[in-house]
C-alpha positions as CSV (number, residue, x, y, z in Angstrom):
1,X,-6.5,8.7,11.1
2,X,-9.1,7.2,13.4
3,X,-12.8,8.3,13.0
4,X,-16.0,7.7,14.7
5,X,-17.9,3.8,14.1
6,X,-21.1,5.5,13.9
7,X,-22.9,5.6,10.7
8,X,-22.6,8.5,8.5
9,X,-25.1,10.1,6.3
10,X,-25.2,8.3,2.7
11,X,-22.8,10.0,0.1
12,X,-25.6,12.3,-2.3
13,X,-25.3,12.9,-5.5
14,X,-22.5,15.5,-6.4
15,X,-20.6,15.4,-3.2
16,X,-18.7,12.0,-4.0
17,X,-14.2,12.8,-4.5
18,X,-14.1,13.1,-7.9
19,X,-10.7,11.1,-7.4
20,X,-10.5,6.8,-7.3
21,X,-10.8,5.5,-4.3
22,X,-9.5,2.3,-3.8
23,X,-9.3,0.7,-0.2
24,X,-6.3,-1.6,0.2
25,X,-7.6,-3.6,3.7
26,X,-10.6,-4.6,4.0
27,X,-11.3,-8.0,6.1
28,X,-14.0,-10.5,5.5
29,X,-14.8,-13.0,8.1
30,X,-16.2,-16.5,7.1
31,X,-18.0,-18.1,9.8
32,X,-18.0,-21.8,10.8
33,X,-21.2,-22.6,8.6
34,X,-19.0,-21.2,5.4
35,X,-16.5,-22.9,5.9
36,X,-17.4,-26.9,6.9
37,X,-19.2,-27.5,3.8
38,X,-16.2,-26.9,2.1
39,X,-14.0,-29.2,3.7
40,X,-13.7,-32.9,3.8
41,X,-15.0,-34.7,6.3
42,X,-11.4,-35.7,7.8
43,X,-11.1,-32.4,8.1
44,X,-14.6,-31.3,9.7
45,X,-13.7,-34.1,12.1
46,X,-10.3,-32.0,12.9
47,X,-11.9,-28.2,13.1
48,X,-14.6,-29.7,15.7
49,X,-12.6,-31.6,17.5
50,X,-9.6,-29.7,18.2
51,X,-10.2,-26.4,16.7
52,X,-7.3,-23.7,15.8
53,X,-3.9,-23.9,16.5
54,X,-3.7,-20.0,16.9
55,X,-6.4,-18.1,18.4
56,X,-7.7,-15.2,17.0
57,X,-6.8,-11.7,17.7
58,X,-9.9,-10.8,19.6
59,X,-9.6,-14.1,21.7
60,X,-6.3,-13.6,22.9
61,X,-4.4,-11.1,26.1
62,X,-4.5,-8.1,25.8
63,X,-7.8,-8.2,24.6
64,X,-9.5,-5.3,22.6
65,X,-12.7,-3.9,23.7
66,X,-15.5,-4.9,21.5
67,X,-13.2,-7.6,19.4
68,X,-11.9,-4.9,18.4
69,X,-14.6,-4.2,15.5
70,X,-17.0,-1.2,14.9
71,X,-20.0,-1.2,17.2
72,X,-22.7,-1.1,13.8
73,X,-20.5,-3.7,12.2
74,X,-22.4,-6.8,13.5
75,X,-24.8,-8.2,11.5
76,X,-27.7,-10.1,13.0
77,X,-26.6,-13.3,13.9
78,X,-22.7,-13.0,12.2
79,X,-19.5,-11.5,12.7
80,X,-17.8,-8.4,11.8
81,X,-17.0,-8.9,7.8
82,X,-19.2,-11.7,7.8
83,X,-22.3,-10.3,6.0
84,X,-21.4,-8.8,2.2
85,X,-24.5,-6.2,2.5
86,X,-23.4,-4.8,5.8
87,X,-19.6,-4.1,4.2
88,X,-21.6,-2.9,0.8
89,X,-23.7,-0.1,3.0
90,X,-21.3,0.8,5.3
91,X,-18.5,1.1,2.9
92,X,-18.3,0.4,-0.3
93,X,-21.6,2.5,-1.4
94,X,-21.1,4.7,1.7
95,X,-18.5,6.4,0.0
96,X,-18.1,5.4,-3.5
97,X,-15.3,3.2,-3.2
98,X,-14.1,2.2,-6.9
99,X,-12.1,-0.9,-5.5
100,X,-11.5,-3.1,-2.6
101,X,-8.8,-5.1,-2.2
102,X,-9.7,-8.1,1.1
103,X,-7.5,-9.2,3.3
104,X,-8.9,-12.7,5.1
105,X,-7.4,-12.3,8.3
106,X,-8.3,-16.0,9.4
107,X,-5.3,-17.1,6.7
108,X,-3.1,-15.5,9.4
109,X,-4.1,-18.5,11.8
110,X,-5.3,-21.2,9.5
111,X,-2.1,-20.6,7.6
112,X,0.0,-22.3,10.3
113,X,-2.1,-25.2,11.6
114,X,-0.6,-29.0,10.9
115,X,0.1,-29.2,6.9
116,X,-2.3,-30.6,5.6
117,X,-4.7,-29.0,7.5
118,X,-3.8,-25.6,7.1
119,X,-3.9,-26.0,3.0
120,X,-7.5,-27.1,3.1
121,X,-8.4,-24.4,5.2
122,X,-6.7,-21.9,3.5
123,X,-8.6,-23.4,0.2
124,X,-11.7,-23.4,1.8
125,X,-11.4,-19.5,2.6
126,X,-10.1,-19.0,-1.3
127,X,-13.3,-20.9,-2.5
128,X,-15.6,-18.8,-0.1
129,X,-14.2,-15.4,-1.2
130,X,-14.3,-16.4,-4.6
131,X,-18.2,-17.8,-4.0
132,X,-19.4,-15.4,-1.5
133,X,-17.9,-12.1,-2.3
134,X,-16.1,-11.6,-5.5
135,X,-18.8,-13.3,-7.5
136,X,-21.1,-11.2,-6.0
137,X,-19.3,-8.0,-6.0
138,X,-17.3,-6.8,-9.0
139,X,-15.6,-3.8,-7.1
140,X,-14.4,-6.6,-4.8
141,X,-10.5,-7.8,-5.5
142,X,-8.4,-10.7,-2.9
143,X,-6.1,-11.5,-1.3
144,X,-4.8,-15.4,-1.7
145,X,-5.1,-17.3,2.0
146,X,-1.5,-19.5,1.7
147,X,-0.8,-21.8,4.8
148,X,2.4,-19.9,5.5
149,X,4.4,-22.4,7.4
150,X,3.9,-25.0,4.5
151,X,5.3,-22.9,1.4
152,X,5.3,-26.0,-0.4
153,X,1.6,-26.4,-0.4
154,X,0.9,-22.6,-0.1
155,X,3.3,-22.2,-3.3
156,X,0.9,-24.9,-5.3
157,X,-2.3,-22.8,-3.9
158,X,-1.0,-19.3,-5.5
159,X,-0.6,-21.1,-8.7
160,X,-3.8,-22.2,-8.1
161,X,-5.1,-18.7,-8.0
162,X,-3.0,-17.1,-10.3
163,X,-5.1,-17.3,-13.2
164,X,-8.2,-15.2,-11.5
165,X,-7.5,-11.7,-12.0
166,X,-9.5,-11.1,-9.1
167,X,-6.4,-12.1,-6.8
168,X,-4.3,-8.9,-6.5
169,X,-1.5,-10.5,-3.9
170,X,-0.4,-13.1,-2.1
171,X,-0.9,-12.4,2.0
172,X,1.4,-13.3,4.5
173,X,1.5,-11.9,8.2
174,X,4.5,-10.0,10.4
175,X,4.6,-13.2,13.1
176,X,5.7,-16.6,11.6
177,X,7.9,-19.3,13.8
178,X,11.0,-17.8,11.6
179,X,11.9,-14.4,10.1
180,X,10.0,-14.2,6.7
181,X,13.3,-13.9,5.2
182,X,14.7,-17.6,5.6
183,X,14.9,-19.4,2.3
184,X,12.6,-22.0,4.2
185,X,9.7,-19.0,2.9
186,X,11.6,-18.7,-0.6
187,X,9.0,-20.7,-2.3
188,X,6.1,-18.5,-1.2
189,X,8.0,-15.4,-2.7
190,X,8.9,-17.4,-6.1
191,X,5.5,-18.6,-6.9
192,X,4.2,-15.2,-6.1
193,X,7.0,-13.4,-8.4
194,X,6.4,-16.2,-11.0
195,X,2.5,-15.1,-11.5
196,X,3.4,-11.4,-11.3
197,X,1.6,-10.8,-7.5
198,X,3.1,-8.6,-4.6
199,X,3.2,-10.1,-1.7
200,X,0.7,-8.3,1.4
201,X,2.5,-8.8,5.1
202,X,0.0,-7.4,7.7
203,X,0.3,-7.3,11.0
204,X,-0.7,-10.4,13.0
205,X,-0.3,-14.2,13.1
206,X,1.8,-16.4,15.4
207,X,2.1,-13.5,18.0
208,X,5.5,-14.5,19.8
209,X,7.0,-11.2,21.0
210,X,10.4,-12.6,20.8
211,X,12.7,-10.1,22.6
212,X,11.0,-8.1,24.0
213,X,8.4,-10.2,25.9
214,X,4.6,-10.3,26.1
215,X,2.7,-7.1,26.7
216,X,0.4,-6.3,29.6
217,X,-1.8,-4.0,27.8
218,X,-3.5,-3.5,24.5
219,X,-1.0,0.1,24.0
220,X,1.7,-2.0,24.1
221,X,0.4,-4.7,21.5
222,X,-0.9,-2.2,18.8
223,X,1.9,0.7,19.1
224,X,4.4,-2.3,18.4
225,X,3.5,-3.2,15.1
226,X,5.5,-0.5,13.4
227,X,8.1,-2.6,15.0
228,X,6.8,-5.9,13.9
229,X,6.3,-4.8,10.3
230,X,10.2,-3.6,10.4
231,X,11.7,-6.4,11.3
232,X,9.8,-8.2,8.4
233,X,11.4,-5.5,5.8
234,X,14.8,-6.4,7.6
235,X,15.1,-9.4,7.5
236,X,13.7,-9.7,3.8
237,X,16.4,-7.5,3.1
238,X,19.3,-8.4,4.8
239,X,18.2,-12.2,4.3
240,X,18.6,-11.7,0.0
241,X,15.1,-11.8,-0.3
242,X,14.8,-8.7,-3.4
243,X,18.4,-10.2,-5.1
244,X,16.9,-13.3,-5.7
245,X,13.2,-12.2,-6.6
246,X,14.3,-8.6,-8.3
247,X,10.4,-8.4,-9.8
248,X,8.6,-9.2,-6.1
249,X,6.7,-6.0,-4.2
250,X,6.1,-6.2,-0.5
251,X,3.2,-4.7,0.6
252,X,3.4,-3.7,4.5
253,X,-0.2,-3.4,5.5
254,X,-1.5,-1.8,9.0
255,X,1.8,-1.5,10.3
256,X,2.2,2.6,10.6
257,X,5.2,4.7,7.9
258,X,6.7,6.7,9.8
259,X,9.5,4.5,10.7
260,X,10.7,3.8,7.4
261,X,13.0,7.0,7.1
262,X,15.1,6.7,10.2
263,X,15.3,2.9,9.4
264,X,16.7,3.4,5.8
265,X,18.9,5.9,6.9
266,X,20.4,3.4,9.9
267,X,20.9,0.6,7.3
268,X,22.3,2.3,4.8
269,X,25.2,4.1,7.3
270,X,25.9,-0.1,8.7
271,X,25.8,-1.4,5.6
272,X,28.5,1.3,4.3
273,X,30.9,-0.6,7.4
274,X,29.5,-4.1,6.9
275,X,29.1,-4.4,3.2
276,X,31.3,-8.3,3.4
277,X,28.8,-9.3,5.9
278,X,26.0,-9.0,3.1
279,X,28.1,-9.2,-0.1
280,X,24.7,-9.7,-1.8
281,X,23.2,-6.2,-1.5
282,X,25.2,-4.6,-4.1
283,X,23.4,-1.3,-3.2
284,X,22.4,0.9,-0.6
285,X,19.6,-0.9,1.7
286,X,17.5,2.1,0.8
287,X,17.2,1.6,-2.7
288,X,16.2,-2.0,-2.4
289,X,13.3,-0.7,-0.1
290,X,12.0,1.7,-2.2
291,X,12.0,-0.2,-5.2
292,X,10.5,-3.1,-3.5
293,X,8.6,-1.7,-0.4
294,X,5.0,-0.6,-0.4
295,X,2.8,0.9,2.5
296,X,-0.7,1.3,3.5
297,X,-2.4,4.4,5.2
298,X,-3.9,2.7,8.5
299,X,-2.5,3.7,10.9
300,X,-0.3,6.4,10.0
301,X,1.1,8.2,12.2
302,X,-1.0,11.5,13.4
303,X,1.5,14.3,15.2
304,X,-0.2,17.2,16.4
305,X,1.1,19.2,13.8
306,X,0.6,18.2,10.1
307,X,3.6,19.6,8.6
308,X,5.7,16.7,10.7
309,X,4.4,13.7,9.0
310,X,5.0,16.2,5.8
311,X,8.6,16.1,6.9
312,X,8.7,12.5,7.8
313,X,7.0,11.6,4.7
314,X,9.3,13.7,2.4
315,X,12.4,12.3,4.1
316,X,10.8,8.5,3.4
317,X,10.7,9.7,-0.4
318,X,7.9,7.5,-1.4
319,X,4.9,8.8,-1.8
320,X,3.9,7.0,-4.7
321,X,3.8,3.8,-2.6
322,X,1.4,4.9,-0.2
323,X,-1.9,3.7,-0.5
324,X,-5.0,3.9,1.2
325,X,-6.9,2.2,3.7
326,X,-9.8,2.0,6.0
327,X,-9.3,-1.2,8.2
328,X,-12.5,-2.0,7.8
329,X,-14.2,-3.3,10.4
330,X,-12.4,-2.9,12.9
331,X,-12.5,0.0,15.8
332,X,-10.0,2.5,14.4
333,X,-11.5,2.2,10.8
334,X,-10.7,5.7,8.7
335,X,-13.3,7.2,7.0
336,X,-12.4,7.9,3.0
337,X,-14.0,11.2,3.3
338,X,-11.8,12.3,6.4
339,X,-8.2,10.5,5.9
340,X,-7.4,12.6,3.2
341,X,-7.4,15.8,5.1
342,X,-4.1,14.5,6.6
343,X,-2.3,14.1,4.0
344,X,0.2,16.4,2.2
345,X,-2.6,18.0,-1.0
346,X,0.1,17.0,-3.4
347,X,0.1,13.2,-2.2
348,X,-4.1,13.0,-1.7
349,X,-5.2,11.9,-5.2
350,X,-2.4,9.4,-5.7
351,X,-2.5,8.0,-2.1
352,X,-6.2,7.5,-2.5
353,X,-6.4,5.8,-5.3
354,X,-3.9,6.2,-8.3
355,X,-1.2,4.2,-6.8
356,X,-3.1,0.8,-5.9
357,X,-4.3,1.2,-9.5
358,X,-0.9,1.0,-10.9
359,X,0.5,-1.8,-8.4
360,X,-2.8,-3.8,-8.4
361,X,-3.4,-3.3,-12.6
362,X,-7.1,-1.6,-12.0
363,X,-9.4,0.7,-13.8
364,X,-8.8,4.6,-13.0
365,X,-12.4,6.2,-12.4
366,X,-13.7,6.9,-16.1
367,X,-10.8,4.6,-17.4
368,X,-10.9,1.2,-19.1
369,X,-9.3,-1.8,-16.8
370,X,-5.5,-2.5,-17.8
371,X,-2.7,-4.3,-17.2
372,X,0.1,-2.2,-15.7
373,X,3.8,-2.5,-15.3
374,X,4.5,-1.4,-11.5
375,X,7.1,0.8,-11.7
376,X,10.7,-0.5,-10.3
């Protein structure tokens, strides 16, 4: 559901969705000045002297035009996601967004640096959102930056968080040196289970391309992360992941839907010859995704003809796991006032809003703020 990056004329009075609106991924950017202050000097000494470990998305082949951000989405003298105001004009009062949930996209990166390293990074970016934005803004809900390949240290910094309801989940990317589905990632998932947060994979981090090689161009890097994104549900899966966490939700952010069908109906026919290869699924593959598998709108897929993603959707069979999205800032950012007209009208109120309220625990519009049981 791409839309145009040029500003839009200011939501009036009256013509706001009388629907929530909640916005699952959103990405702040903390720039280098944030960021020092809040580490030691050991580790000042590290970031200026050697940097990142993992280079960025926009600093990396195939590179996107434009970093890959919204033309009007660079403050003076910032970055994309960098400046709170800019994000609060351009989105968040621009079209009477109830919630936002942010997703630091730098914990994709700072998440795998050397151990120790990575944790005060990944702290760092936690103190900053926490400082910086959710103080500041109350519509404004997080995402916890973990230093992924060190679940040891990223399991002690969600138990660090856990206590601030302004954490919704626990984010983790679709590229790690192993499948997410190795035990060596088991603490990550049981400290998130243990404080009651879903677990938010988007696409990114340690961009490998195992199999099927590098890509030459930039078509080949963002069609792929459907792919990406399924291998991360597979492996969870097949790995024992929702057998030994049975309470843990998987959020599979910016990495398209439309493959979820065929793949459920692929594992399910296997795993009906190959049931003593995984004696721990004790049911059908499909029914541990959709009890445990949750999507986000950008980018869904966008066929010619409406009623197909209808059909695809209905064969997926879970619509009330589908959750919006803008992508904010990037390039292919969808507006909340035009992603809906895609969108089966049965689906549009719940998609928009109603189901991140009841995975994420938050206010309805016109509703007191509760604490809700997802339902399994």
């Amino acid at each position: 559901m791409t839309s145009t990056a040029a500003p839009q004329t200011p939501v009036r009075a009256g013509t706001r969705a009388a629907y929530t609106i909640v916005d699952s991924d959103i990405h702040p950017h903390a720039l280098a000045r944030d960021i020092l202050p809040r580490l030691s000097a050991q580790h000042q000494r590290r970031w200026e002297m050697f940097g990142s470990r993992v280079p960025g998305p926009p600093e990396i082949y195939p590179r996107v035009r434009n970093a890959g951000f919204r033309l009007d989405s660079w403050p003076e003298g910032g970055f994309p996601g960098s400046d709170l105001q800019t994000m609060r004009e351009q989105l968040l009062d621009e079209f009477d967004i109830d919630h936002g949930i942010l997703i630091p996209l730098q914990g994709h990166s700072w998440g795998v640096e050397e151990p120790e390293y990575a944790a005060a990074l990944c702290h760092a970016l936690n103190d900053w959102l926490v400082e910086e934005w959710l103080d500041q803004e109350p519509r404004l809900r997080s995402s916890i930056a973990v230093s992924i390949e060190t679940p040891e240290y990223a399991a002690e910094e969600i138990r660090r968080r856990a206590g601030d309801p302004r954490f919704s989940q626990v984010l983790l990317s679709t590229g790690g040196e192993s499948s997410f589905g190795r035990r060596r990632y088991w603490p990550i998932y049981a400290a998130a289970a243990e404080a009651g947060l879903p677990i938010a994979a988007h696409t990114g981090g340690l961009e490998q391309h195992r199999g099927a090689g590098w890509p030459s161009f930039y078509l080949e890097e963002h069609v792929w992360n459907g792919n990406t994104m399924a291998a991360l549900v597979m492996s969870m899966l097949c790995e024992g992941v929702f057998t030994e966490f049975p309470s843990l939700q998987v959020v599979c952010v910016e990495g398209g839907i439309a493959w979820a069908g065929p793949l459920m109906w692929a594992l399910d026919e296997a795993w009906g010859q190959l049931r003593e290869d995984v004696p721990h699924l004790r049911k059908p593959p499909s029914e541990y995704i959709r009890e445990h598998i949750w999507f986000t709108t950008q980018p869904i897929e966008e066929p010619d003809d409406p009623a197909q993603l209808e059909t695809a959707l209905r064969h997926i069979g879970m619509s009330d796991r589908i959750m919006f999205a803008s992508d904010y800032p990037h390039w292919d950012f969808d507006s909340p006032r035009l992603a809906p007209r895609l969108l089966p009208a049965s689906i549009r109120e719940p998609v928009m809003g109603v189901n991140a309220c009841r995975l994420y625990g938050l206010p309805e519009r016109n509703m007191p703020e509760r604490n809700t049981e997802v339902s399994r």
